[in-house]
KOLBA-480512 format. One record per residue (C-alpha): residue in three letters; z, x, y. Coordinates in nm, 2 decimals. Layout:
// residues N
<node code="ala" zz="Z" xx="X" yy="Y"/>
...
END
This chain:
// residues 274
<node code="unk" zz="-0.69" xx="1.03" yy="3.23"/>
<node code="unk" zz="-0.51" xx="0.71" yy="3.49"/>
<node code="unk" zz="-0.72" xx="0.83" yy="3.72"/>
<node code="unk" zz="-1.08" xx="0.83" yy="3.55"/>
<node code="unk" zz="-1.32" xx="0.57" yy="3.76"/>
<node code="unk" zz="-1.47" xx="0.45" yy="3.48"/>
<node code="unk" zz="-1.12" xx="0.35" yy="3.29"/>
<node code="unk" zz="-1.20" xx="0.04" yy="3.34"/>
<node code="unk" zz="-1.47" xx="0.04" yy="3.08"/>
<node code="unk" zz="-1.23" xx="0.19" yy="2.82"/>
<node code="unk" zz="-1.16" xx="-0.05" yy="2.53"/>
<node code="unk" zz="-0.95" xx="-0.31" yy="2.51"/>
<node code="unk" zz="-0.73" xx="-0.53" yy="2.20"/>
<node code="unk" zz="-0.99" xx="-0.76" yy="2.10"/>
<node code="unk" zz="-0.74" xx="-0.87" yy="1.79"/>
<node code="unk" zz="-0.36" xx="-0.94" yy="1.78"/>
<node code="unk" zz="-0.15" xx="-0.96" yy="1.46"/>
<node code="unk" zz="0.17" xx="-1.01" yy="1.34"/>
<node code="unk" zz="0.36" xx="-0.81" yy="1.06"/>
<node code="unk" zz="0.43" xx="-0.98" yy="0.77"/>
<node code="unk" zz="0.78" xx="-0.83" yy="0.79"/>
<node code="unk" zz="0.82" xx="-0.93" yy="1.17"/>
<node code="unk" zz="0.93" xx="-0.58" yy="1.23"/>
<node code="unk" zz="1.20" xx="-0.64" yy="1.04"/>
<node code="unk" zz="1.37" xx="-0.24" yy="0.92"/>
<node code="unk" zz="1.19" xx="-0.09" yy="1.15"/>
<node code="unk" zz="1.36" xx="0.16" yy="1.41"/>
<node code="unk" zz="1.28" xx="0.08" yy="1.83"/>
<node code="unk" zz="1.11" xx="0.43" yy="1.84"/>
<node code="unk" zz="0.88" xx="0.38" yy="1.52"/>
<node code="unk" zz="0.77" xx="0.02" yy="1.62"/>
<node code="unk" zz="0.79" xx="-0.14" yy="1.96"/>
<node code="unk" zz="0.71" xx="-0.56" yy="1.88"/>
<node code="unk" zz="0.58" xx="-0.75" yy="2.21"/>
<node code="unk" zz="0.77" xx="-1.10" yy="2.32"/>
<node code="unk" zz="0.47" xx="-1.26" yy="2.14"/>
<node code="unk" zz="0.60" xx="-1.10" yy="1.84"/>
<node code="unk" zz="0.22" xx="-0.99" yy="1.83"/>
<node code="unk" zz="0.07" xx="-0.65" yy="1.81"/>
<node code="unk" zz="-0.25" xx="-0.56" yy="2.03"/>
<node code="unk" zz="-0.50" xx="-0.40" yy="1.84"/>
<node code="unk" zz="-0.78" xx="-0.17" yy="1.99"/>
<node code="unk" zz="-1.11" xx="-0.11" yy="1.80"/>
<node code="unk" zz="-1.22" xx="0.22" yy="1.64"/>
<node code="unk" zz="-1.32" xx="0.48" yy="1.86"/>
<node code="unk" zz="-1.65" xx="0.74" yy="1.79"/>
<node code="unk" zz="-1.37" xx="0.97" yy="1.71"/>
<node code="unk" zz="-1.18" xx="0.75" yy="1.48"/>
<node code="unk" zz="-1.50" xx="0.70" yy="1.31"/>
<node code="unk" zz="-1.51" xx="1.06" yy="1.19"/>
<node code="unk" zz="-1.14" xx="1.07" yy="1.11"/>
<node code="unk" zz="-1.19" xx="0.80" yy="0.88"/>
<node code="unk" zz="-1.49" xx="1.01" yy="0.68"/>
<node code="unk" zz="-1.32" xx="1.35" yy="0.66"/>
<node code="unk" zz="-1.18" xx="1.34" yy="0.27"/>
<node code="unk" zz="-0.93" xx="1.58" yy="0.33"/>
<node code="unk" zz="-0.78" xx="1.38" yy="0.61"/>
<node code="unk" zz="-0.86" xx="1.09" yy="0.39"/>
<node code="unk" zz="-0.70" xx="1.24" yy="0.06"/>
<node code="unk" zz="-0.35" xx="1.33" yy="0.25"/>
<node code="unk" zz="-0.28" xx="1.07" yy="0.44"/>
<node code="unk" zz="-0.36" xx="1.17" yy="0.77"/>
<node code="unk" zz="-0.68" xx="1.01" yy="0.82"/>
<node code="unk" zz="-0.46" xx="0.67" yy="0.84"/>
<node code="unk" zz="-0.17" xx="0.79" yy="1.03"/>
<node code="unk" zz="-0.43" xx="0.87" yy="1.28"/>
<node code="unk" zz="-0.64" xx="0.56" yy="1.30"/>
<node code="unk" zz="-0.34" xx="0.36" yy="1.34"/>
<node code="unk" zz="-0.17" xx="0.55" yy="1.58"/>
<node code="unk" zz="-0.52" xx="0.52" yy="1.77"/>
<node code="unk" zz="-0.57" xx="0.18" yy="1.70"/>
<node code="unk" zz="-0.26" xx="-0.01" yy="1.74"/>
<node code="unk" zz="-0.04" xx="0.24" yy="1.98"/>
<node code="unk" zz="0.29" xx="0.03" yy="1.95"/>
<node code="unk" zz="0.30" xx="0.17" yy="1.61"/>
<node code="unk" zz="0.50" xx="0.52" yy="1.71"/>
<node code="unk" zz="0.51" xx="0.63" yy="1.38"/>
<node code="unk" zz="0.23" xx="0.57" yy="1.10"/>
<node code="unk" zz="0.40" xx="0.70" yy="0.85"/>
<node code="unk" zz="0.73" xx="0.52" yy="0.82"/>
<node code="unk" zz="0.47" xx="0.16" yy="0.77"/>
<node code="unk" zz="0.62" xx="-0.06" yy="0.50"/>
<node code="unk" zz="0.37" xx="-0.14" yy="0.21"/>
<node code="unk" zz="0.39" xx="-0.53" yy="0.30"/>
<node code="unk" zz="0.27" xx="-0.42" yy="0.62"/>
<node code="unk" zz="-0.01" xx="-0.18" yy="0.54"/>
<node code="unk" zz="-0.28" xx="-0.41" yy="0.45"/>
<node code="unk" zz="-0.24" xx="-0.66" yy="0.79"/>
<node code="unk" zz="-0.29" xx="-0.33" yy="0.95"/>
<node code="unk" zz="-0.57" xx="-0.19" yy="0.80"/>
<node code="unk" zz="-0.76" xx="-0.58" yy="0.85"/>
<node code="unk" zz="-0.66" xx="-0.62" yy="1.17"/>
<node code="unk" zz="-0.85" xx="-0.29" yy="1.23"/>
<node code="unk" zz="-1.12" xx="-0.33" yy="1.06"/>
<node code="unk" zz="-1.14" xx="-0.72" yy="1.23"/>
<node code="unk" zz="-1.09" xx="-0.56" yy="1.60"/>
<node code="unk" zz="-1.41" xx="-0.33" yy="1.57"/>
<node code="unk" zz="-1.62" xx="-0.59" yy="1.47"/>
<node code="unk" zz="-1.60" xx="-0.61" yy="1.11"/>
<node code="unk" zz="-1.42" xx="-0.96" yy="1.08"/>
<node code="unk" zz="-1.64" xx="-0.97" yy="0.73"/>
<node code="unk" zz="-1.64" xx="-0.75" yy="0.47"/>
<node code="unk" zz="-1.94" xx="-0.74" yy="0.20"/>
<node code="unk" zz="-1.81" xx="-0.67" yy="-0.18"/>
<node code="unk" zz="-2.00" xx="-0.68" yy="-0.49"/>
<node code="unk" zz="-1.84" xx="-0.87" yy="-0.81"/>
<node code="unk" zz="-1.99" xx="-0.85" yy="-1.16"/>
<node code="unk" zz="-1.98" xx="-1.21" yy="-1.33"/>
<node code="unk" zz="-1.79" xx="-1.17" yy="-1.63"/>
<node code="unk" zz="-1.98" xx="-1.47" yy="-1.81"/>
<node code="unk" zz="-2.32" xx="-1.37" yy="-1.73"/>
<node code="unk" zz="-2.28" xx="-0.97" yy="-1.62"/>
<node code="unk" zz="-2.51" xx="-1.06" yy="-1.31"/>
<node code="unk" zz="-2.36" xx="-0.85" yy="-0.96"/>
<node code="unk" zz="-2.37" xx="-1.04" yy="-0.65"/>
<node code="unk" zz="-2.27" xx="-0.95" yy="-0.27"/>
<node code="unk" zz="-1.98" xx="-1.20" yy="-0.11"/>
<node code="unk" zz="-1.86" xx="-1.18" yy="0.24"/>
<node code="unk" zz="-1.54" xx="-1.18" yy="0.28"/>
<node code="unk" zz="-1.34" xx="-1.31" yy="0.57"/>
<node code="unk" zz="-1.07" xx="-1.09" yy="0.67"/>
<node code="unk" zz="-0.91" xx="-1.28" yy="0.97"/>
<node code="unk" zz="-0.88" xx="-1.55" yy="0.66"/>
<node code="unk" zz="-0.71" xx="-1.28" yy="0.40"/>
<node code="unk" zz="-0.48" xx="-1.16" yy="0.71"/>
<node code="unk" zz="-0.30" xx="-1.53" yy="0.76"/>
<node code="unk" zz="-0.22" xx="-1.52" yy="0.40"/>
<node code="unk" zz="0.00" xx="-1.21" yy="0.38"/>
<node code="unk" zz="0.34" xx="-1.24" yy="0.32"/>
<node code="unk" zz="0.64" xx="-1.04" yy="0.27"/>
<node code="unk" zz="0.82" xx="-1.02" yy="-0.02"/>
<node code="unk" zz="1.19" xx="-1.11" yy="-0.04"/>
<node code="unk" zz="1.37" xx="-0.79" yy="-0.01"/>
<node code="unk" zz="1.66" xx="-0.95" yy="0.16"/>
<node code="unk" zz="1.79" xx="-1.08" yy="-0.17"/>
<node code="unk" zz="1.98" xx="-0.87" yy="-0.39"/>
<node code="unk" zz="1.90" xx="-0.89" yy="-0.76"/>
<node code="unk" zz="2.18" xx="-0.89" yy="-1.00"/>
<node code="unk" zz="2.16" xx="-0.72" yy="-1.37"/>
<node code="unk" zz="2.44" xx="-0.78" yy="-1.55"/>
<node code="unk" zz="2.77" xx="-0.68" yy="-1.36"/>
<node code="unk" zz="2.60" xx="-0.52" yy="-1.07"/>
<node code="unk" zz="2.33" xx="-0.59" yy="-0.79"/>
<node code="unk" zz="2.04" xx="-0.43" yy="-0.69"/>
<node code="unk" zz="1.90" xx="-0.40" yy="-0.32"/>
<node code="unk" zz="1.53" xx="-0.31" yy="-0.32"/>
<node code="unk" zz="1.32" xx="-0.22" yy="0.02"/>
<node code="unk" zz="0.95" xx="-0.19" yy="0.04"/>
<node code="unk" zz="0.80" xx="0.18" yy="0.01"/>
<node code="unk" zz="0.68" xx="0.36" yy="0.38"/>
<node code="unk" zz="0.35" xx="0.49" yy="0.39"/>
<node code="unk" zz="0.45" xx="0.85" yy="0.36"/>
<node code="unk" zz="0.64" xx="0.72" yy="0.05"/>
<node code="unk" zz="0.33" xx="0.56" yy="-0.13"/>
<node code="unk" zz="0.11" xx="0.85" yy="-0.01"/>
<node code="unk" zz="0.31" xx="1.12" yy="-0.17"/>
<node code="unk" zz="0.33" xx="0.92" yy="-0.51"/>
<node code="unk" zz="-0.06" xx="0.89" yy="-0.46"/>
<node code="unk" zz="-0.06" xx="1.27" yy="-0.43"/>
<node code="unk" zz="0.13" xx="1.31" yy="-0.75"/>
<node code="unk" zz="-0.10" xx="1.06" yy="-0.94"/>
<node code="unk" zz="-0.35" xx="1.22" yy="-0.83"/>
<node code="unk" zz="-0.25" xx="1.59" yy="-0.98"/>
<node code="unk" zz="-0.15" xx="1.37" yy="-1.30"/>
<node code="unk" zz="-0.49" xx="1.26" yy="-1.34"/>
<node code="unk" zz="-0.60" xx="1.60" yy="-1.32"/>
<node code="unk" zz="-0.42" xx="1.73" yy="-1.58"/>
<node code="unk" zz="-0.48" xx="1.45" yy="-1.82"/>
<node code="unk" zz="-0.84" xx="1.52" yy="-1.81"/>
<node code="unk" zz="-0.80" xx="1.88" yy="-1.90"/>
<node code="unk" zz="-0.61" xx="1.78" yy="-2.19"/>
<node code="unk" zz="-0.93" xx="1.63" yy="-2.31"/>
<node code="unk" zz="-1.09" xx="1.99" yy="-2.33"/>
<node code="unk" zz="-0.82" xx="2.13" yy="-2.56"/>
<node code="unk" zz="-0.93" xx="2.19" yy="-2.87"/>
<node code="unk" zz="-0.71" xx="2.31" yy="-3.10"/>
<node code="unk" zz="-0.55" xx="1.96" yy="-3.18"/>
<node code="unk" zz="-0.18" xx="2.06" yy="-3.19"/>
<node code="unk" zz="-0.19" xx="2.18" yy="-2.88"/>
<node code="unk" zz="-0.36" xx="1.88" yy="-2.73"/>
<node code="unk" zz="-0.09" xx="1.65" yy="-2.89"/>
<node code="unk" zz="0.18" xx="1.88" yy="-2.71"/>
<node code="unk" zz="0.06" xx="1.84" yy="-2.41"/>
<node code="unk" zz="-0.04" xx="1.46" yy="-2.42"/>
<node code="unk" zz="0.34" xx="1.45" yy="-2.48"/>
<node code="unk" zz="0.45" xx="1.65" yy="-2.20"/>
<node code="unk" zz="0.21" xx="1.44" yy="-1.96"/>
<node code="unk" zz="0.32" xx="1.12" yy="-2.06"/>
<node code="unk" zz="0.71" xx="1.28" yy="-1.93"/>
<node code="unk" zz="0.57" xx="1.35" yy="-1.66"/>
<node code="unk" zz="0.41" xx="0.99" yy="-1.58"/>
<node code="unk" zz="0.69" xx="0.83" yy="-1.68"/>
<node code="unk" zz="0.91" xx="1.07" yy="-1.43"/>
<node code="unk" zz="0.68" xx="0.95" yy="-1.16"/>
<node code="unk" zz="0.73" xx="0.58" yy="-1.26"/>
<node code="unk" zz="1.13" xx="0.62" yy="-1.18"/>
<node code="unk" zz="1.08" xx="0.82" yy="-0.91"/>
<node code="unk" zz="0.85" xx="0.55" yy="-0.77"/>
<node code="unk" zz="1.12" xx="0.28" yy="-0.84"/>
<node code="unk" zz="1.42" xx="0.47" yy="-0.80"/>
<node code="unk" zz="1.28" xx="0.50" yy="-0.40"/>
<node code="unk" zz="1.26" xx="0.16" yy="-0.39"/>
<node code="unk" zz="1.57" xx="0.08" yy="-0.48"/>
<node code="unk" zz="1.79" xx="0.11" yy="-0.16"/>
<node code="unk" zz="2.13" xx="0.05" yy="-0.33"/>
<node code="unk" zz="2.31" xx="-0.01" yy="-0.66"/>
<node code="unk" zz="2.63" xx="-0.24" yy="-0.57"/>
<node code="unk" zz="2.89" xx="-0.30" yy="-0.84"/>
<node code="unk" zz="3.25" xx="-0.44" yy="-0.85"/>
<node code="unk" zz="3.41" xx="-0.15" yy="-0.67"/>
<node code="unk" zz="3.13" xx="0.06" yy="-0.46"/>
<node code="unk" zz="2.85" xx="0.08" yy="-0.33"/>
<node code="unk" zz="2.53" xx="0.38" yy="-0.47"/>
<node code="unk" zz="2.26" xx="0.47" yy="-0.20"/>
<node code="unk" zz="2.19" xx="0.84" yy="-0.29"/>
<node code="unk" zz="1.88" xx="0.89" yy="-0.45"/>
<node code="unk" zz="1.97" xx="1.17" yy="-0.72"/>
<node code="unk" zz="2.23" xx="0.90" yy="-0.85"/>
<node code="unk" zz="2.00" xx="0.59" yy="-0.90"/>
<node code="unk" zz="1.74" xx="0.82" yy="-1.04"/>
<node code="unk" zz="2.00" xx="0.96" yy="-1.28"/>
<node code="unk" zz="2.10" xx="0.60" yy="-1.38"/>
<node code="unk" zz="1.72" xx="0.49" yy="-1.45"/>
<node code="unk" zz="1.67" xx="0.79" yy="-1.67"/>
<node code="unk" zz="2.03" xx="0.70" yy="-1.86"/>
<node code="unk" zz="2.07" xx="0.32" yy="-1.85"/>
<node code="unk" zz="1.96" xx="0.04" yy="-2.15"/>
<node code="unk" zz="1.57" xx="0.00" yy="-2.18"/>
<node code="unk" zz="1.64" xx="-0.38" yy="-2.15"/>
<node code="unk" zz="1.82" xx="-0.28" yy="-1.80"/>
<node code="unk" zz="1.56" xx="-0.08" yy="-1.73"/>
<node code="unk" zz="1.28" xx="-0.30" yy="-1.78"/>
<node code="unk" zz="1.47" xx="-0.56" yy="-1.59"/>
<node code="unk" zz="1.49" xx="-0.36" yy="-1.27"/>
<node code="unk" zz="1.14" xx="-0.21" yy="-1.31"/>
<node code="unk" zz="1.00" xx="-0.61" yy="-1.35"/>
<node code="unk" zz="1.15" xx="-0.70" yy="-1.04"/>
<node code="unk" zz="1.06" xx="-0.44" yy="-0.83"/>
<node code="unk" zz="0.71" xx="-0.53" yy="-0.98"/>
<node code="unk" zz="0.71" xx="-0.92" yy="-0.90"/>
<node code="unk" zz="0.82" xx="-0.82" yy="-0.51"/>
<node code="unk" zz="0.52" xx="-0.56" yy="-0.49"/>
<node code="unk" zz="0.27" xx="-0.84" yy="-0.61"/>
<node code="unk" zz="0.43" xx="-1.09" yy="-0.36"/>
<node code="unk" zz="0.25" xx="-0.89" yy="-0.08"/>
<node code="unk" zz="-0.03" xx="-0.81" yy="-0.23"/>
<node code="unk" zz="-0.38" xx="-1.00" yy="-0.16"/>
<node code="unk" zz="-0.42" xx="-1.26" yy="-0.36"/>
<node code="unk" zz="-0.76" xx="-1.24" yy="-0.55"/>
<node code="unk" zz="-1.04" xx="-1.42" yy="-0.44"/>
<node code="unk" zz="-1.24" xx="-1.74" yy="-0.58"/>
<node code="unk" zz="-1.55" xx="-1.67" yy="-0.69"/>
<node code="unk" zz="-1.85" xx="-1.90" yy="-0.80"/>
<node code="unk" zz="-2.14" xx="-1.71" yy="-0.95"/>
<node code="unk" zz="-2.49" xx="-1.80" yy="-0.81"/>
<node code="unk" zz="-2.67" xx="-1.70" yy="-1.08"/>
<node code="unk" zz="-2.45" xx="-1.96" yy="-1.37"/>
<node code="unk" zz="-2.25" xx="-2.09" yy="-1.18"/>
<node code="unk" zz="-1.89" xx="-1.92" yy="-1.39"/>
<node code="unk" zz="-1.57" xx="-1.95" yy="-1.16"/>
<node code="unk" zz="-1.34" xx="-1.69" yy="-1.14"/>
<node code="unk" zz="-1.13" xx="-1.44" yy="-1.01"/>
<node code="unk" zz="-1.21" xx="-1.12" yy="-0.79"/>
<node code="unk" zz="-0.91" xx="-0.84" yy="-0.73"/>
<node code="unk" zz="-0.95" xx="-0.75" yy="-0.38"/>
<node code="unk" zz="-0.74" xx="-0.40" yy="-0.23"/>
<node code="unk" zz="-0.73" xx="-0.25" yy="0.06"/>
<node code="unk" zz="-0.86" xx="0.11" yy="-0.04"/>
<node code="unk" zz="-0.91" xx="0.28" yy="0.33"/>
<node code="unk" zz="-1.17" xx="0.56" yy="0.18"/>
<node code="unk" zz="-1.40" xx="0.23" yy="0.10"/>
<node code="unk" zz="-1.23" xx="0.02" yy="0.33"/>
<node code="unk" zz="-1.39" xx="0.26" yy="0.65"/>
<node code="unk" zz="-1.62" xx="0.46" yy="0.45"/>
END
């Protein structure tokens, strides 16, 4: 409401980021990016708090869509977030309602002890990068244009891996052996179905000597029917530029022995907010 009296005690940014892909892809009505090329972002409200706890709204998606829309309202459309872009998001969040440190707990792998670190996100956000998805990468004869997955994209896939997961854990129950060996099999199609899927949505075009391949059914088709070496090739690449945006683990010294070494650190919003 403009003309509330007490407006202005509403919140305010208290953080301001800027994409890792510098808004590049994105559409003016999805994404609207400031002069400063930075994006305002407001902390949680009481209302985003219980968003961010409902599992259903968690488990589909819509928790997130939410909370960012909320949060940082020159994003238009949540869903259409690049995966490069997802994790600065989520941090800068997480940073602007007062969280700028996050507590995890790491098992030493030379002495099994479990220790709490802090973790300093406004230090993990200025380390993000974007992977180079301007570049195209050439196999054999042709080239091959990747893009980064949206968040619908990546959610759907989740949704898929999720059933997937399901099934293969009912497979366990199966007694009769035969049977169970069947539908290992069938599973393991389906997996691997998922996999191109995945990559085949990543890819945004296929250019050889004479044209130019953007329809999905086509480079889905091609994955299922090219060389394995080919395959592999494509599927590699589109691995390396994935990882290139990722957060880099984190250095760990044990206080119990004193063992160096690595800790994977993701950006899992159910724990992340939960």
């Amino acid at each position: 409401m403009d003309n509330n009296p007490l407006r202005q005690y509403f919140r305010r940014p208290s953080v301001y980021i800027k994409l890792p892909s510098a808004g590049v892809g994105y559409s003016p009505d999805d994404l609207v990016i400031p002069e400063s090329g930075e994006l305002p972002v407001y902390p949680m409200t009481a209302i985003d708090e219980i968003t961010v706890r409902t599992p259903d709204a968690l488990f589909n998606g819509t928790a997130v869509a939410e909370l960012i829309k909320s949060c940082i309202p020159n994003i238009k459309n949540p869903w259409v977030v690049t995966s490069n872009d997802m994790d600065a998001i989520l941090i800068g969040i997480k940073a602007a309602s007062g969280n700028d440190t996050l507590d995890i707990d790491s098992m030493c792998p030379s002495c099994e002890d479990i220790s709490s670190y802090g973790v300093n996100l406004v230090a993990i956000l200025s380390t993000l990068k974007s992977g180079d998805y301007a570049t195209e990468f050439s196999v054999r004869d042709f080239q091959v244009k990747f893009r980064p997955l949206t968040f619908k994209e990546l959610n759907d896939v989740s949704l898929k891996q999720f059933e997937l997961q399901k099934l293969i854990s009912s497979i366990e129950t199966v007694e009769d052996a035969e049977e169970r060996e069947k539908l290992g099999f069938q599973t393991l199609e389906k997996v691997t179905m998922v996999t191109m899927e995945l990559i085949a949505a990543s890819i945004e075009y296929i250019k050889t000597e004479n044209l130019i391949v953007q329809e999905q059914e086509f480079i889905l088709d091609f994955l299922k029917n090219c060389d394995r070496n080919i395959y592999g090739a494509i599927r590699d690449h589109n691995a390396k530029l994935k990882s290139a945006t990722d957060i880099k683990p984190l250095q760990v010294t044990c206080p119990s022995c004193g063992h160096e070494y690595e800790q994977a650190f993701t950006m899992n919003p159910a724990d992340f907010f939960g």
